[in-house]
N, CA, C and O atoms as a GROMACS GRO file, in nm:
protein
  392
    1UNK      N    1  -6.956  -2.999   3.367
    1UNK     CA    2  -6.861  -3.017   3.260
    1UNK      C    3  -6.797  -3.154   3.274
    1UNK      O    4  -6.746  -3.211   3.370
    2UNK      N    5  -6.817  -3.188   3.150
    2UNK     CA    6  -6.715  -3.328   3.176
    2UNK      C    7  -6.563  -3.351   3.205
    2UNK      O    8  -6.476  -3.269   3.175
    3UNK      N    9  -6.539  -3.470   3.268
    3UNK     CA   10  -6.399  -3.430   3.346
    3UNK      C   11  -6.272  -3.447   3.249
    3UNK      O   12  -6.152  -3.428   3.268
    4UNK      N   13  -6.321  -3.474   3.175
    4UNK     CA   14  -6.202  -3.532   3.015
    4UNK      C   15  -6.185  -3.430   2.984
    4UNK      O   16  -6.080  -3.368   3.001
    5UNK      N   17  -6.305  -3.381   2.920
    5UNK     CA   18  -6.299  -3.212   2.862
    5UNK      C   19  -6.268  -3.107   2.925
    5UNK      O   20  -6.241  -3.000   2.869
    6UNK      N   21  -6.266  -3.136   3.120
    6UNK     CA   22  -6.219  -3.032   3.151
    6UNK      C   23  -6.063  -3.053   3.171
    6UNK      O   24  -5.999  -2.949   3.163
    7UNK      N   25  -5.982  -3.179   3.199
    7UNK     CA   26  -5.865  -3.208   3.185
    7UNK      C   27  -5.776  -3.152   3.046
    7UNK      O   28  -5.668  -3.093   3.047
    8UNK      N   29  -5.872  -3.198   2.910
    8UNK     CA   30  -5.843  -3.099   2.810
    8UNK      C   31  -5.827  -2.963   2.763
    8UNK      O   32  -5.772  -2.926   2.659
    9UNK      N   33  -5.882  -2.897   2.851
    9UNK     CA   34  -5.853  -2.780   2.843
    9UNK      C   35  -5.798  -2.730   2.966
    9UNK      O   36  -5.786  -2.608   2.976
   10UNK      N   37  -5.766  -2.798   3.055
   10UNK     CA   38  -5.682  -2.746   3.169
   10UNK      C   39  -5.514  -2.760   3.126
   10UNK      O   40  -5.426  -2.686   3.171
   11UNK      N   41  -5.495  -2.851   3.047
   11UNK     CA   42  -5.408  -2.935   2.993
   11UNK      C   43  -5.364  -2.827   2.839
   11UNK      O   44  -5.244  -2.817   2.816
   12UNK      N   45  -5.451  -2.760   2.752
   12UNK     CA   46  -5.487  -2.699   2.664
   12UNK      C   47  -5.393  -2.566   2.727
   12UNK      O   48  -5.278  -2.560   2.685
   13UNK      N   49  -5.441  -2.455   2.830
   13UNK     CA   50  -5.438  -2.404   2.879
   13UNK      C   51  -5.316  -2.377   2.947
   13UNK      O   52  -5.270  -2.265   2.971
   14UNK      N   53  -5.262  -2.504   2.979
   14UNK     CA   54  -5.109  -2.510   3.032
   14UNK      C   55  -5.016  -2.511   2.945
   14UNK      O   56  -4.913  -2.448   2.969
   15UNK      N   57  -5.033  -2.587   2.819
   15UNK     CA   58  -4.929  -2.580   2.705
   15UNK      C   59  -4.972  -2.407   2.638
   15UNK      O   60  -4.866  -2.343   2.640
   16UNK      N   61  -5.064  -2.334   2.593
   16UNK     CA   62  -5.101  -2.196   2.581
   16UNK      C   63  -4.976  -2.099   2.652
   16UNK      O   64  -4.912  -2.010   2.595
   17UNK      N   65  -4.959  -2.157   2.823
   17UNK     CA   66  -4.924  -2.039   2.889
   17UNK      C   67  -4.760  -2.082   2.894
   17UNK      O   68  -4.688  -1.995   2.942
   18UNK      N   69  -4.689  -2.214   2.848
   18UNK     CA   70  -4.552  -2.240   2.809
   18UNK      C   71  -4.538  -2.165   2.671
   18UNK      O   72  -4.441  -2.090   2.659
   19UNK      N   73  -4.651  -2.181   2.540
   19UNK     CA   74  -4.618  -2.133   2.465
   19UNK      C   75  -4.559  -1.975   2.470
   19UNK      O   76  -4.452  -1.922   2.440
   20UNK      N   77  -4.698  -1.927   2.528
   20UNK     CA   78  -4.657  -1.770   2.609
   20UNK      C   79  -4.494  -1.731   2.630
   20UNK      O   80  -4.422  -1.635   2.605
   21UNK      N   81  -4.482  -1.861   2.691
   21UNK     CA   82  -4.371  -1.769   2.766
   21UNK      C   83  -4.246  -1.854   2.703
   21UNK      O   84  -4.142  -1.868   2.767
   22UNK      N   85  -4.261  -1.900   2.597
   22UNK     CA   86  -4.175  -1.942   2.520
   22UNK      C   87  -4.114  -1.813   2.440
   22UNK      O   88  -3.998  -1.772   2.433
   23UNK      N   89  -4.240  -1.763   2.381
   23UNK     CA   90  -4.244  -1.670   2.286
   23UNK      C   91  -4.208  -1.516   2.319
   23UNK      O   92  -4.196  -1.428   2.233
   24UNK      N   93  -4.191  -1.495   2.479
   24UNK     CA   94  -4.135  -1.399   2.558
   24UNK      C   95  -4.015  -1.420   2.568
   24UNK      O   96  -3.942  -1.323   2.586
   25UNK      N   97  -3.970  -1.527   2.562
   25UNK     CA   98  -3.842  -1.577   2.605
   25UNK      C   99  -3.765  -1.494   2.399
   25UNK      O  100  -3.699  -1.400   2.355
   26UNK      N  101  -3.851  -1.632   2.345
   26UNK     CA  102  -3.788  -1.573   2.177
   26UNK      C  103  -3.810  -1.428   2.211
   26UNK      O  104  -3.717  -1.395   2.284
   27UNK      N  105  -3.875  -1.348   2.194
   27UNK     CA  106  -3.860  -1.168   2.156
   27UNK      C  107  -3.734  -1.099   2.255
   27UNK      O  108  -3.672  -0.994   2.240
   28UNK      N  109  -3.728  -1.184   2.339
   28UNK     CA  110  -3.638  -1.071   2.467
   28UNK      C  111  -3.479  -1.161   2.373
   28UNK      O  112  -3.370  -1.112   2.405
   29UNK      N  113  -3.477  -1.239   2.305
   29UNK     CA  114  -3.349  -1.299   2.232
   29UNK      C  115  -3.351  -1.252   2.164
   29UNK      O  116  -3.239  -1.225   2.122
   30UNK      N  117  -3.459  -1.199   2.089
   30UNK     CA  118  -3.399  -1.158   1.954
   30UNK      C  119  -3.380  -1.021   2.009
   30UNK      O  120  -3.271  -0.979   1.970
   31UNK      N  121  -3.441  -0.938   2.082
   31UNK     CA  122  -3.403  -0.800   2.088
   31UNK      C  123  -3.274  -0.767   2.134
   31UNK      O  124  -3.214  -0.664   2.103
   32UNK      N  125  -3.227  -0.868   2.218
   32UNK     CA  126  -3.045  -0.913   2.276
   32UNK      C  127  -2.951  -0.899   2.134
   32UNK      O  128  -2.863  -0.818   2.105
   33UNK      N  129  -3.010  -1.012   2.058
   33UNK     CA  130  -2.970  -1.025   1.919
   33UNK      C  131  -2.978  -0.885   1.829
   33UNK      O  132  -2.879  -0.868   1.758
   34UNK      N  133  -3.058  -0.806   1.825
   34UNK     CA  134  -3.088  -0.678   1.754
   34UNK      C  135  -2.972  -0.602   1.799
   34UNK      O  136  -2.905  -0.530   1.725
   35UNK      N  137  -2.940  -0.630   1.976
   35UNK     CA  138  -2.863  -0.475   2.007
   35UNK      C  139  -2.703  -0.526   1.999
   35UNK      O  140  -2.605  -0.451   2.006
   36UNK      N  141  -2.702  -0.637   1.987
   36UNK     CA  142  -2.579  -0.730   1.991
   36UNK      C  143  -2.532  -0.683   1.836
   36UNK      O  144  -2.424  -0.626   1.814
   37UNK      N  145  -2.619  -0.712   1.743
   37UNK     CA  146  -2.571  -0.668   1.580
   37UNK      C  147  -2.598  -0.518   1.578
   37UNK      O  148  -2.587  -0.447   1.478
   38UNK      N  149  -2.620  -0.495   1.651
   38UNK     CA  150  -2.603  -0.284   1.640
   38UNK      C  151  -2.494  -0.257   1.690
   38UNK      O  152  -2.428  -0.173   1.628
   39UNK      N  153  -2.458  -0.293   1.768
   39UNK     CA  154  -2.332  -0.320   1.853
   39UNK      C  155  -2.197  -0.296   1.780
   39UNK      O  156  -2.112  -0.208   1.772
   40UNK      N  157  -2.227  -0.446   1.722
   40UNK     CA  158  -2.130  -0.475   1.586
   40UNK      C  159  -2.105  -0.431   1.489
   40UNK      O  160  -2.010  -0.455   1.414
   41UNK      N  161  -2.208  -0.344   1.477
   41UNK     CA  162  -2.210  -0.309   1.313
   41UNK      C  163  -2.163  -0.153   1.366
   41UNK      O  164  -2.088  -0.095   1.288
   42UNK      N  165  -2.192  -0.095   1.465
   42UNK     CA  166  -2.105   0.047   1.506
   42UNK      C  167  -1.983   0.021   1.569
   42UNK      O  168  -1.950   0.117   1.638
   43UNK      N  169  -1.910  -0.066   1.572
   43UNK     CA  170  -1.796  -0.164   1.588
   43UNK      C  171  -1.713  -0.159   1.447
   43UNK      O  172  -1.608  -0.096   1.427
   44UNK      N  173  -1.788  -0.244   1.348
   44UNK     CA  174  -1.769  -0.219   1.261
   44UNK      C  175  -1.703  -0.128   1.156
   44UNK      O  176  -1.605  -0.145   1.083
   45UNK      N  177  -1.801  -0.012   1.174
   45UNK     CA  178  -1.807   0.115   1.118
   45UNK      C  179  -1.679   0.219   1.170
   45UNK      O  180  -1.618   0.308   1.112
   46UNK      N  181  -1.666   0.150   1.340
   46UNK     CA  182  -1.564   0.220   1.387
   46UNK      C  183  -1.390   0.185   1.326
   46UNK      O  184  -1.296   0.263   1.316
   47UNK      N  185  -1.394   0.072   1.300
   47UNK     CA  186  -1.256  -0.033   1.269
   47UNK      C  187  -1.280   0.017   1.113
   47UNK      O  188  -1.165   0.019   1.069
   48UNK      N  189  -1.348   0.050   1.029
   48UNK     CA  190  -1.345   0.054   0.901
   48UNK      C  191  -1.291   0.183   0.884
   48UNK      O  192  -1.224   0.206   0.783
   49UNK      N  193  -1.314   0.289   0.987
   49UNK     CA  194  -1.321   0.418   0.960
   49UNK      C  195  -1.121   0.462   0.977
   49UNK      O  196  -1.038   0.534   0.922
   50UNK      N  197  -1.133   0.332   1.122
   50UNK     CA  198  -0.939   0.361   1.161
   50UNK      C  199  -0.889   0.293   1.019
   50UNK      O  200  -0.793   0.362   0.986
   51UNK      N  201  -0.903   0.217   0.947
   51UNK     CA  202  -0.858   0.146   0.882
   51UNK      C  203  -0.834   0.247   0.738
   51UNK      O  204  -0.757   0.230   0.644
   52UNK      N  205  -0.921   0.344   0.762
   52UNK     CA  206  -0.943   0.421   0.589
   52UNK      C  207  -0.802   0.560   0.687
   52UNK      O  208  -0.688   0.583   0.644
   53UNK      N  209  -0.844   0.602   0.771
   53UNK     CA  210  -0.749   0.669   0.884
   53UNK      C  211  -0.583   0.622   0.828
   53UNK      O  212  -0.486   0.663   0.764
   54UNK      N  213  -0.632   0.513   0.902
   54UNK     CA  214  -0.457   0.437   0.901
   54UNK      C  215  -0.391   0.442   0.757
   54UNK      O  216  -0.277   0.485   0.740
   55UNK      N  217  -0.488   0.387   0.634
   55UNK     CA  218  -0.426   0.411   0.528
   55UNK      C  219  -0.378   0.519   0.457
   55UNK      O  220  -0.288   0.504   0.374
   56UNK      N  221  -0.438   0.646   0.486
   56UNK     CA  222  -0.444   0.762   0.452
   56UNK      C  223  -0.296   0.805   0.495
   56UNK      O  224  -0.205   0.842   0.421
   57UNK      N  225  -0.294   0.790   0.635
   57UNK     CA  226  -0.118   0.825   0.727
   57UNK      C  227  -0.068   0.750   0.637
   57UNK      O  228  -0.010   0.818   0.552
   58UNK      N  229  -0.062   0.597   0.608
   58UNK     CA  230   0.039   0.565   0.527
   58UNK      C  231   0.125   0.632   0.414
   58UNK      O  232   0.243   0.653   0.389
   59UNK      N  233   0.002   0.652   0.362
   59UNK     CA  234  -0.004   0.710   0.270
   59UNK      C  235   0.084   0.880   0.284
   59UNK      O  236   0.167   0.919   0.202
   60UNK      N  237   0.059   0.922   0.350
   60UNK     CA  238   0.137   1.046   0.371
   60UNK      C  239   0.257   1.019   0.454
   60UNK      O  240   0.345   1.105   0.446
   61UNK      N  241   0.278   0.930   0.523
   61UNK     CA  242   0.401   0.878   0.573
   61UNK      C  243   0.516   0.824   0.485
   61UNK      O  244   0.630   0.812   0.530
   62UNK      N  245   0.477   0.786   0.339
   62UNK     CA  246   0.541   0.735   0.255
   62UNK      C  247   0.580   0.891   0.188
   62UNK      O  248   0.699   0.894   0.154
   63UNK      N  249   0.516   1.005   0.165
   63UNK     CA  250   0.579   1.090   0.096
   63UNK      C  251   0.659   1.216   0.175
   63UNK      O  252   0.724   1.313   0.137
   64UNK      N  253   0.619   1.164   0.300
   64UNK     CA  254   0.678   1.245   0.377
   64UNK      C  255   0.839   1.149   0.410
   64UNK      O  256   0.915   1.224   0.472
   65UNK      N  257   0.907   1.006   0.383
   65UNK     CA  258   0.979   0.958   0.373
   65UNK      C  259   1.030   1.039   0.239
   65UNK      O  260   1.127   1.114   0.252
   66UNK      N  261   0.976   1.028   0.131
   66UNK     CA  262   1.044   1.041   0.042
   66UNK      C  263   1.111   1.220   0.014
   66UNK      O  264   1.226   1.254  -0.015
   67UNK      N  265   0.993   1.305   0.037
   67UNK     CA  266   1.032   1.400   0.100
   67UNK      C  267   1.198   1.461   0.192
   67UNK      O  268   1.287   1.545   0.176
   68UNK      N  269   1.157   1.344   0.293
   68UNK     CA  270   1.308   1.326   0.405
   68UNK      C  271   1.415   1.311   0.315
   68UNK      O  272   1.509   1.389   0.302
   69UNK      N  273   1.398   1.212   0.255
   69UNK     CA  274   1.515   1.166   0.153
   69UNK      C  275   1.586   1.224   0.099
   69UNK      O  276   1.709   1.218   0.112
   70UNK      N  277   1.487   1.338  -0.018
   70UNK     CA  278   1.542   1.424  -0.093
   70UNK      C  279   1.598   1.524  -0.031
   70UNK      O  280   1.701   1.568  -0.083
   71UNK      N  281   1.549   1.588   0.094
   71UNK     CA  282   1.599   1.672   0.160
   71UNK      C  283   1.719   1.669   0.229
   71UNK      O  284   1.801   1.758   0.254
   72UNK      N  285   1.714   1.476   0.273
   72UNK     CA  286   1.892   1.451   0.312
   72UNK      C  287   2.005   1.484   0.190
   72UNK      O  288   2.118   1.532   0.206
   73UNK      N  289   1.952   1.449   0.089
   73UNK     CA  290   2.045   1.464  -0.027
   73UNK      C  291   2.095   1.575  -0.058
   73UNK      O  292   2.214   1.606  -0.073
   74UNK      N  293   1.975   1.653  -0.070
   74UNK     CA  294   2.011   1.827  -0.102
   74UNK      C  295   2.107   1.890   0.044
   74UNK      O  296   2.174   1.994   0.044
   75UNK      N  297   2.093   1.808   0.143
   75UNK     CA  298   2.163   1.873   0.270
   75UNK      C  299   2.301   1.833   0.255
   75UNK      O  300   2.394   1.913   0.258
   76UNK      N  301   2.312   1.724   0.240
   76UNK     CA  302   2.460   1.674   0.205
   76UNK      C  303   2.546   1.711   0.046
   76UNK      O  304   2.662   1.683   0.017
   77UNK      N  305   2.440   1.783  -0.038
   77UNK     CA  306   2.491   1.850  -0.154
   77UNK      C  307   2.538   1.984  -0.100
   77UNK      O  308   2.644   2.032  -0.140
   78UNK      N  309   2.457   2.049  -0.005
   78UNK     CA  310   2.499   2.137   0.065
   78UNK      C  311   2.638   2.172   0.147
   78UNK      O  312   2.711   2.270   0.134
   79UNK      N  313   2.652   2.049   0.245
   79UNK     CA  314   2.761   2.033   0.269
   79UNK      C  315   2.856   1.995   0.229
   79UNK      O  316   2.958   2.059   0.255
   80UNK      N  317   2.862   1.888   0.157
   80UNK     CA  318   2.984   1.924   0.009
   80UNK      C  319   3.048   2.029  -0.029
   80UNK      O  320   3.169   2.049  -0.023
   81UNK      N  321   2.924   2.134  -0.089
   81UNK     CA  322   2.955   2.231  -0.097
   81UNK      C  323   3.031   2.366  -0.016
   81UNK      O  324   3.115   2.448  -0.051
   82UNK      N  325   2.960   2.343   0.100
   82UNK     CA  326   3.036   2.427   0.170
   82UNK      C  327   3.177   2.352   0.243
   82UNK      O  328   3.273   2.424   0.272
   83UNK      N  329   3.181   2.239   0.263
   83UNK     CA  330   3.371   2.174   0.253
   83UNK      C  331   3.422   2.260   0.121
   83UNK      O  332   3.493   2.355   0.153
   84UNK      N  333   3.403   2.249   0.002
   84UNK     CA  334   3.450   2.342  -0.127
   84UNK      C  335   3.481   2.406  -0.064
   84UNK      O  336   3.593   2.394  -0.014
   85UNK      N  337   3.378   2.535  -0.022
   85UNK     CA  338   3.395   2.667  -0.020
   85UNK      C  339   3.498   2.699   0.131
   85UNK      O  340   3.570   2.798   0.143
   86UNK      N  341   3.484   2.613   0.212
   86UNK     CA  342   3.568   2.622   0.334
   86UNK      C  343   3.684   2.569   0.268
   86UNK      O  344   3.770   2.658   0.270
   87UNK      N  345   3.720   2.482   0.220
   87UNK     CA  346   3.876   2.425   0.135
   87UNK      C  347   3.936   2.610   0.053
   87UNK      O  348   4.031   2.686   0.076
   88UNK      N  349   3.853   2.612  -0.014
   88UNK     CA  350   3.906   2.760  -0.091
   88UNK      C  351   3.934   2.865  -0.051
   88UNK      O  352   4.000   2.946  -0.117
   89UNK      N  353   3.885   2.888   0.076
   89UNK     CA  354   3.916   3.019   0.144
   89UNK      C  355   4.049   2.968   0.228
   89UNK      O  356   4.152   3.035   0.243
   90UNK      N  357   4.027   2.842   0.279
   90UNK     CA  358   4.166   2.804   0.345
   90UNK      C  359   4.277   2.815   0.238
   90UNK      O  360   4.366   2.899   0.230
   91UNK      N  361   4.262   2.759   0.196
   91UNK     CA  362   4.366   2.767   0.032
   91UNK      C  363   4.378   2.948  -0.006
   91UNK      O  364   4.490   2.990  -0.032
   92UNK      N  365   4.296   3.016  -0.006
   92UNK     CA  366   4.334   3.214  -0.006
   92UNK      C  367   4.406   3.200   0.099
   92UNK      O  368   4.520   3.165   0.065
   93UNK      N  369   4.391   3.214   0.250
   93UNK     CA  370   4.416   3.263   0.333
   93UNK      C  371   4.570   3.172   0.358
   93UNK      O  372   4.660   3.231   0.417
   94UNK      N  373   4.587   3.065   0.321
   94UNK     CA  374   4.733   3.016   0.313
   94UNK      C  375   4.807   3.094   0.203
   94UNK      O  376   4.928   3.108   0.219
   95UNK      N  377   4.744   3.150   0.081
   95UNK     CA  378   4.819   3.229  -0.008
   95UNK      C  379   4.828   3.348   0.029
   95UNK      O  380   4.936   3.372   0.084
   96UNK      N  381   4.761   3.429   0.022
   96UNK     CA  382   4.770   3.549   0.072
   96UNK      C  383   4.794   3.574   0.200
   96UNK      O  384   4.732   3.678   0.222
   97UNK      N  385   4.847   3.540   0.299
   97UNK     CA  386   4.907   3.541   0.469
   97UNK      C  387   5.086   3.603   0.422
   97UNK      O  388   5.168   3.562   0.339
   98UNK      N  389   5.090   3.740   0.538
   98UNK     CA  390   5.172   3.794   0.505
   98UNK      C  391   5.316   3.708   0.565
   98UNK      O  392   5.428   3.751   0.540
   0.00000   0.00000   0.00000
């Protein structure tokens, strides 16, 4: 064999087995890359899910405020009321006391 031609393909042969392992190198990145965006994207899915979560509590946190509210009101209509009704019986029991 001639020695050119065999330098050429010894030479041939060596860039082949960089390509090789170039191209081992790319697949084992991208599969890094594949589990890296799976990763993320069930990451994702997780933060989207607290986020629909979180709004929802808001959401019932606001009527459960308003709720509170009305219920302070009606409690203090209550007690009003019963100052009245404690004023009036004091007011009997100062009249009618023998």
């Amino acid at each position: 064999m001639n020695a050119r031609l065999r330098d050429t393909l010894t030479e041939l042969n060596s860039l082949i087995e960089q390509l090789q392992e170039t191209v081992r190198e790319r697949a084992e990145e991208m599969n890094s890359l594949r589990d890296e965006q799976e990763e993320l994207r069930i990451e994702q899915w997780r933060l989207r899910k607290e986020v629909v979560t979180l709004q929802r509590g808001s959401q019932d946190f606001s009527k459960v405020e308003e709720e509170n509210a009305s219920l302070r009101d009606t409690q203090q209509k209550l007690k009003g009321q019963l100052q009245e009704i404690l004023s009036s019986i004091k007011a009997l029991r100062a009249e009618y006391r023998p």
